[in-house]
N, C-alpha and C positions, 0 to 999 in steps of 0.2 A: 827129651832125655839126652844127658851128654854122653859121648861112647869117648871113652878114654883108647887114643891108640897103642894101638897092638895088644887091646886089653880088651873083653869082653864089658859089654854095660854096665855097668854098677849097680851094685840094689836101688831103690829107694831111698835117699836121707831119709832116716829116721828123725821125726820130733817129739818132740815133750809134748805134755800132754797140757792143754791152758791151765789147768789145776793145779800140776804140779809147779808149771812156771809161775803162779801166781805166788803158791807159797813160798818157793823158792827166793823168786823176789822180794818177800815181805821179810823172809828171813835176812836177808842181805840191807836190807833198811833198817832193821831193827839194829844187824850188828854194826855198820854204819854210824847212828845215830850213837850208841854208847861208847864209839870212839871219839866221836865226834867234842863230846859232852868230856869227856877224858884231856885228850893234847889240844896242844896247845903252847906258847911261850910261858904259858905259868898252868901248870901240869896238877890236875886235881885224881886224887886215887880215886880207883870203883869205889871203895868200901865208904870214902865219905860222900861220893856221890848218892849214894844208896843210902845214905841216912840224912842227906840234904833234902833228899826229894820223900822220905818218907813224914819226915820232922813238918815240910811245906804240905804234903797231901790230909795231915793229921791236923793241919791250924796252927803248928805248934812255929815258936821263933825258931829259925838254927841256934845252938849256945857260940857264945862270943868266939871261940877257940875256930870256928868254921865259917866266923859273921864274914871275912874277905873270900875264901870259896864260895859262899851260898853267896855274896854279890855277883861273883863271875860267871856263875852258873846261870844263877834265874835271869838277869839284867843282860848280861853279851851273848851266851850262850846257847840258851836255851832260844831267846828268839831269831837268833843265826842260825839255828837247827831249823826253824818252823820253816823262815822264811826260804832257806835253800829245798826243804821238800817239795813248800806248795810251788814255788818259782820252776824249780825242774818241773814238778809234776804238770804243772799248766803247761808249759812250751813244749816237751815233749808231745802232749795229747793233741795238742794245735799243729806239732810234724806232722804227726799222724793222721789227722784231719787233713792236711795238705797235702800229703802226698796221695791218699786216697779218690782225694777230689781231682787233681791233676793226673791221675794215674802215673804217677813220676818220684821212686823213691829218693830220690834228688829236692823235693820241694823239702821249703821250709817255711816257718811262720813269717819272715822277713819277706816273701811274695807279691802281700798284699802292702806292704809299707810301711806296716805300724811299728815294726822297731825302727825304721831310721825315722818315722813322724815324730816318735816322742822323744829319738836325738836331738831333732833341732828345737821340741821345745825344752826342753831340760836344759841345753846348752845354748837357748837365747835366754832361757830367765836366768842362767849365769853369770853371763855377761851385761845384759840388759837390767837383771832387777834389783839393782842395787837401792834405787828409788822406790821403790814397790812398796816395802815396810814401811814408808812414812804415808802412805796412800790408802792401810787396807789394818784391819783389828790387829793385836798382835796375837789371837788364836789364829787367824786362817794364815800366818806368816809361815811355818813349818810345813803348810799342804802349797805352794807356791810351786816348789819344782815338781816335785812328784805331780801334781794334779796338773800342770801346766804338759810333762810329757804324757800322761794319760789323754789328755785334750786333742794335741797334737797327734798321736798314733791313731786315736780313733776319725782325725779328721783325715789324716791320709788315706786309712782303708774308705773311707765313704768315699771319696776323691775319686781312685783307683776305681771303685764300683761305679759312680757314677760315667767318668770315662769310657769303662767297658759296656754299659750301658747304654749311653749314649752311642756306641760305636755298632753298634747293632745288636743280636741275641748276647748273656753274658755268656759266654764261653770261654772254657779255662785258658786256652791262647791269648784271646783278648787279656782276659786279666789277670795274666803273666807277662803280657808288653806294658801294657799299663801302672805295672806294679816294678818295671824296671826302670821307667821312664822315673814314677814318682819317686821310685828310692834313689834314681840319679843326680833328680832336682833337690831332696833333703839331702842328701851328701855333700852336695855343692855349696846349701844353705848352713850346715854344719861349719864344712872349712871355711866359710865366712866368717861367722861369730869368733871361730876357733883362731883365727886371724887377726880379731879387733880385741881377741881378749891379753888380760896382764898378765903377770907372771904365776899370783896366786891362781886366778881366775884359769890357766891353763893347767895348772895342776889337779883343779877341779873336774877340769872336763877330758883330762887323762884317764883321772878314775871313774870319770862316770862312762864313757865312750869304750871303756874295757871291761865295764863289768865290775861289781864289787857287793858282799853281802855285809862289808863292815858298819852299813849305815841301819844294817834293822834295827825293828824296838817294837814291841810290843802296840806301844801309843801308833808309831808308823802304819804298821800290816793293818788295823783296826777299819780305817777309812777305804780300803783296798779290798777287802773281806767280800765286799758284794759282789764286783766283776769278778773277782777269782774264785768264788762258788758259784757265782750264774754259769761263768764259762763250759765247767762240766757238766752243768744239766743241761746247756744247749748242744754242747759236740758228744757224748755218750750214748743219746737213743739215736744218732744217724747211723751206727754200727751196722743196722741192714742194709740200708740205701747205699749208703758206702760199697758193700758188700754189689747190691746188684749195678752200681755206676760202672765197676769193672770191666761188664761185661758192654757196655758203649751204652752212650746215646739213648739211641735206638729204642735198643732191647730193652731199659732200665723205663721208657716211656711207655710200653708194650707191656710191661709190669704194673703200669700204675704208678710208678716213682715219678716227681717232676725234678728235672734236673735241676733248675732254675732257684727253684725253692731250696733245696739243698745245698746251692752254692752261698744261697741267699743266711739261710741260718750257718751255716758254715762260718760264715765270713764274719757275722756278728758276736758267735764265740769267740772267734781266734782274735779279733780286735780287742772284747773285753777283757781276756785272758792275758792276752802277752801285754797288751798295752798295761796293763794293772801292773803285770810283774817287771818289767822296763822301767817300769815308774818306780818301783822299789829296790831295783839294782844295776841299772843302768844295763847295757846293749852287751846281752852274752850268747856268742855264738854256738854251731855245732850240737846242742841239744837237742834241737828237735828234728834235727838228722840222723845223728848216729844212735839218741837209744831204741827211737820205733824202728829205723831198719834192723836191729842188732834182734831186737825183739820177732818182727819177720822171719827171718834166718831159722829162728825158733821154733816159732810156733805156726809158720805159714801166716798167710794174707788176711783171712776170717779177724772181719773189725771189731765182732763180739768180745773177742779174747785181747785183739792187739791192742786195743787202744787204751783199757785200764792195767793193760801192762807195761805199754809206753811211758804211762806216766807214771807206773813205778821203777821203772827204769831210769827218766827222766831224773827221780827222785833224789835215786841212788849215786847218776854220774854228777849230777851238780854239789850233793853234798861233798862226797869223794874231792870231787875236784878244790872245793873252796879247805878240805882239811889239808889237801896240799897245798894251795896258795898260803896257808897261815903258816906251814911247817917249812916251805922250803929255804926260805931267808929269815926266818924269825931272828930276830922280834919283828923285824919289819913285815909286809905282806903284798906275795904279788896280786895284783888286777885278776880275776877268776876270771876274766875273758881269755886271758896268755894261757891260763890252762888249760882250757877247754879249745884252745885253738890247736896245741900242741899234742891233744887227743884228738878232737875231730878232723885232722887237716891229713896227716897219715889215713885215715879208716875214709875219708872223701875222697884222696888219692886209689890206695884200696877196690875203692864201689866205683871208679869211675874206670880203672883196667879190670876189674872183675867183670863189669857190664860189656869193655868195648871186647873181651875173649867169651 
């Protein structure tokens, strides 16, 4: 407990109750999401939103008068709402898993490697696969990059595991060196490509290296659907074992928990999950740091509660962020990595003098 000087102890912080932060959450996603669905550089009212989505829930056409809002809606809109929930929601719940496993609110999903893995694949099929389309159907031509940095992120994390593996028990030290080493080596491979590419080709790997939700679609998120719903059925029942890794080692073996095992399915969520959402919006920081610790703060350390609220949390700062990336220079739109950099990096500063006082 902290004694403030010349002050007598202080209560207990008071928290919320997981119940109450759940709803409270949901309600903040919900109002979120109908802003979301609102602004914009071409600005649609509630009341026709509300009769776009009642007209599409009924079978019915939109009439002609709302035929260009009911494209902007369902076609831009509506799947840049989807994809910034599930994308927060996954990276957040994968912090959260991370830090848990490291015992270090400091980790993030970038640990293990798989966001700078499926950097270098996404930004060598940029630059490299300009030949590819004469090589391969022209269906699997659109799953090229995305599936190439899926490929890539998941081959680092095995990488990374195997290293730590190889290097004796896996232990979160080990593969937390080994996960600096690998994202050292894909940085390096990154500024390569990033170096032999052209002008267009660099503008590409601008927006994808910062993040961006302007590329969803519906056809897009489809093929990406599996890892990003396996993810949270793999990282959501480890909320106990989480719970007793806390307390060391040791004690969590003495429990019956194998720690090994848990780092084991641990690792294979967060690779399916971020890598999947990486692949759909290229490399966006700060998520999955500041909503699970923000969420901590909250509701304490108990993974039962924190983690499905991480990722509603998650949910919330990615959408937020990308409705200010659209509004703040419209018509143009910043990179939602400079957003979320320019939140996380203050509240990183923040958690790193909170922690050293």
């Amino acid at each position: 407990m902290t004694v403030a000087l010349g002050h007598a102890a202080p209560a207990r912080r008071r928290r919320l109750g997981p119940g109450a932060l759940l709803a409270a959450l949901a309600a903040c996603l919900v109002a979120a999401v109908i802003v979301a669905l609102g602004v914009g550089p071409f600005a649609i009212a509630p009341a026709r939103i509300a009769a776009i989505l009642q007209d599409v829930l009924a079978g019915r056409a939109p009439p002609a008068e709302s035929a260009v809002d009911a494209a902007v809606l369902l076609t831009i809109r509506l799947p840049r709402i989807a994809l910034a929930i599930v994308a927060g929601g996954v990276l957040a719940l994968a912090g959260a898993v991370m830090q848990g496993l490291f015992r270090n609110p400091l980790a993030d999903p970038g640990v293990l490697g798989v966001s700078s893995g499926a950097a270098v694949g996404a930004v060598g099929m940029i630059v490299l696969g300009e030949r590819m389309p004469d090589l391969l159907p022209r269906a699997l031509i659109p799953w090229l990059q995305p599936g190439m940095a899926f490929l890539c992120g998941l081959g680092a994390t095995a990488f990374v595991y195997a290293v730590a593996r190889q290097a004796g028990a896996l232990r979160p030290m080990t593969m937390l060196l080994a996960g600096i080493a690998v994202n050292a080596m894909a940085g390096a491979l990154t500024g390569f490509f990033t170096f032999m590419s052209g002008e267009s080709q660099l503008r590409m790997i601008t927006f994808w290296t910062m993040g961006s939700l302007g590329h969803g679609a519906w056809s897009a998120m489809l093929p990406a659907l599996v890892p990003l719903l396996l993810s949270p059925v793999l990282l959501l029942p480890l909320a106990r074992r989480l719970d007793v890794l806390l307390l060391g080692e040791r004690e969590a073996g003495h429990l019956g928990i194998d720690p090994e095992a848990v780092r084991r399915r641990a690792s294979v969520g967060v690779a399916l999950g971020v890598g999947a959402a990486v692949a759909l919006t290229g490399v966006i920081g700060f998520i999955g740091i500041v909503a699970p610790h923000v969420v901590r703060l909250l509701i304490g350390p108990a993974h039962r509660a924190l983690l499905p609220a991480a990722a509603l949390g998650g949910a919330i700062l990615l959408l937020v962020s990308d409705i200010a990336a659209r509004m703040v220079v419209a018509p143009a739109e910043l990179p939602i990595g400079l957003v979320t950099a320019l939140i996380g990096g203050p509240f990183f500063l923040w958690l790193l003098l909170r922690r050293a006082g």
